[in-house]
Kinemage of the C-alpha trace (Angstrom):
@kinemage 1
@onewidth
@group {chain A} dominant
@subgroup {mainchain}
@vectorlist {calphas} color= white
{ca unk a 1} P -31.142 -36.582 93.340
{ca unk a 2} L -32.951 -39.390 94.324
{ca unk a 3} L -34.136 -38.185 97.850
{ca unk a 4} L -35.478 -34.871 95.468
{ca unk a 5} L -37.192 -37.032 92.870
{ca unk a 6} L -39.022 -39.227 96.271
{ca unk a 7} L -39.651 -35.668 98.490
{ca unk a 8} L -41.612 -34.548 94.739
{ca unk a 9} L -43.416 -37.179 94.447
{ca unk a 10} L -44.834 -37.458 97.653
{ca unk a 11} L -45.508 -34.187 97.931
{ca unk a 12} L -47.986 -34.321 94.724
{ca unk a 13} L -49.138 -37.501 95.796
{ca unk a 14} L -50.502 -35.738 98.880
{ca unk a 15} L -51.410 -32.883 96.402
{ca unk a 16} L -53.736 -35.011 94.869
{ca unk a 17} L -55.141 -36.941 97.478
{ca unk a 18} L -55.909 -33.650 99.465
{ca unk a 19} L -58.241 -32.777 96.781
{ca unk a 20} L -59.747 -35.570 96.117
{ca unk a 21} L -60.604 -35.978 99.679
{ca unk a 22} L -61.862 -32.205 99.782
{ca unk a 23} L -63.801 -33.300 96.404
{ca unk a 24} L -62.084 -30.806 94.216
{ca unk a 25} L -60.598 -33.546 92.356
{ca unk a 26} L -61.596 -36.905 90.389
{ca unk a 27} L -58.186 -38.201 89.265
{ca unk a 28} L -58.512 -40.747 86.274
{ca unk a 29} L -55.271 -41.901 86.989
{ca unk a 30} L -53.765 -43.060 90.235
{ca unk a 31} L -51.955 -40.348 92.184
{ca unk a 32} L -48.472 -41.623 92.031
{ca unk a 33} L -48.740 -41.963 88.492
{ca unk a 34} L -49.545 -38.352 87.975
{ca unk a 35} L -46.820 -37.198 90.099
{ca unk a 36} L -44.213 -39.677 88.366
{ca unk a 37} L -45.510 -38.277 84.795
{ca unk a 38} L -45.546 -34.548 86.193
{ca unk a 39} L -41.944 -34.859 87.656
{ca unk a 40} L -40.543 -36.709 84.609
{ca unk a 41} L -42.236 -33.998 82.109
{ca unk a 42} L -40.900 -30.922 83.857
{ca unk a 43} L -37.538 -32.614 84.196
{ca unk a 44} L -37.436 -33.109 80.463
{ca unk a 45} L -38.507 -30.001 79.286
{ca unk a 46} L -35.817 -28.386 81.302
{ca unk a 47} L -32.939 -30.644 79.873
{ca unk a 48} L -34.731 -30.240 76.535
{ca unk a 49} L -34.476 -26.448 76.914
{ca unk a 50} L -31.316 -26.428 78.369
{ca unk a 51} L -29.369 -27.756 75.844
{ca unk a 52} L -31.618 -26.669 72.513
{ca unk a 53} L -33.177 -22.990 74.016
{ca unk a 54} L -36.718 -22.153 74.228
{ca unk a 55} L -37.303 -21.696 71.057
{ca unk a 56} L -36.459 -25.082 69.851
{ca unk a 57} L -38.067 -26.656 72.611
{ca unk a 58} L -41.570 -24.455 72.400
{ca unk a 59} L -41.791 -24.150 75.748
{ca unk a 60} L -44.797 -22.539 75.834
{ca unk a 61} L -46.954 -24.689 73.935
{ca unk a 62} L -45.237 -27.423 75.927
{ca unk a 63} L -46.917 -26.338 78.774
{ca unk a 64} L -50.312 -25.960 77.105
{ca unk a 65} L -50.383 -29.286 76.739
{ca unk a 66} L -49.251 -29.729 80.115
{ca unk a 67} L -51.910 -28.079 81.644
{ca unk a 68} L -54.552 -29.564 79.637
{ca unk a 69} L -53.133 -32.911 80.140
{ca unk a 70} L -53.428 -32.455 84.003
{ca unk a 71} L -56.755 -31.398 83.796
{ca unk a 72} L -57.668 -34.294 81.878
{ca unk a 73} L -55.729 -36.430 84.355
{ca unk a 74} L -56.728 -34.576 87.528
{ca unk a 75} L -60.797 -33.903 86.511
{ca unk a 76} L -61.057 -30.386 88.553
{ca unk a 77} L -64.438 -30.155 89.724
{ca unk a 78} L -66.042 -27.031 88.707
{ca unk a 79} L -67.223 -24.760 91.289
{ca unk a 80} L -71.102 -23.866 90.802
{ca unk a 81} L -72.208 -20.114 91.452
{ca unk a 82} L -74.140 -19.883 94.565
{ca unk a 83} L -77.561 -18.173 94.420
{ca unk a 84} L -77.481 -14.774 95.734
């Protein structure tokens, strides 16, 4: 479990600092704090959902707010049309 939870992490710390080095990304947070948050949310939803169903747990509007926390968290830049 533990080797899991470190091999996730690192992998989304990399994640991150891959695009922020390619500029796609302006993280407000550090890295390693998003991938601690995104591991611990995703693990919780799927105890949560385990043990009280879908349903209960509103898993879909759970990961709304997923998604548009990571954006806030993550700043994607925006890519810009080119001129044809």
């Amino acid at each position: 479990m533990t080797d899991r939870y470190q091999r996730m992490a690192e992998a989304i710390v990399d994640f991150v600092q891959t695009g922020t080095a390619r500029m796609e990304l302006q993280p407000r947070l550090p890295a390693e704090s998003i991938a601690l948050y995104l591991i611990s949310f995703i693990d919780g939803l799927m105890l949560d959902t385990f043990q009280l169903g879908p349903e209960k747990t509103r898993v879909s509007a759970q990961i709304d707010v997923l998604l548009f926390s990571l954006k806030e968290m993550l700043c994607p830049v925006e890519e810009t049309a080119s001129p044809s």
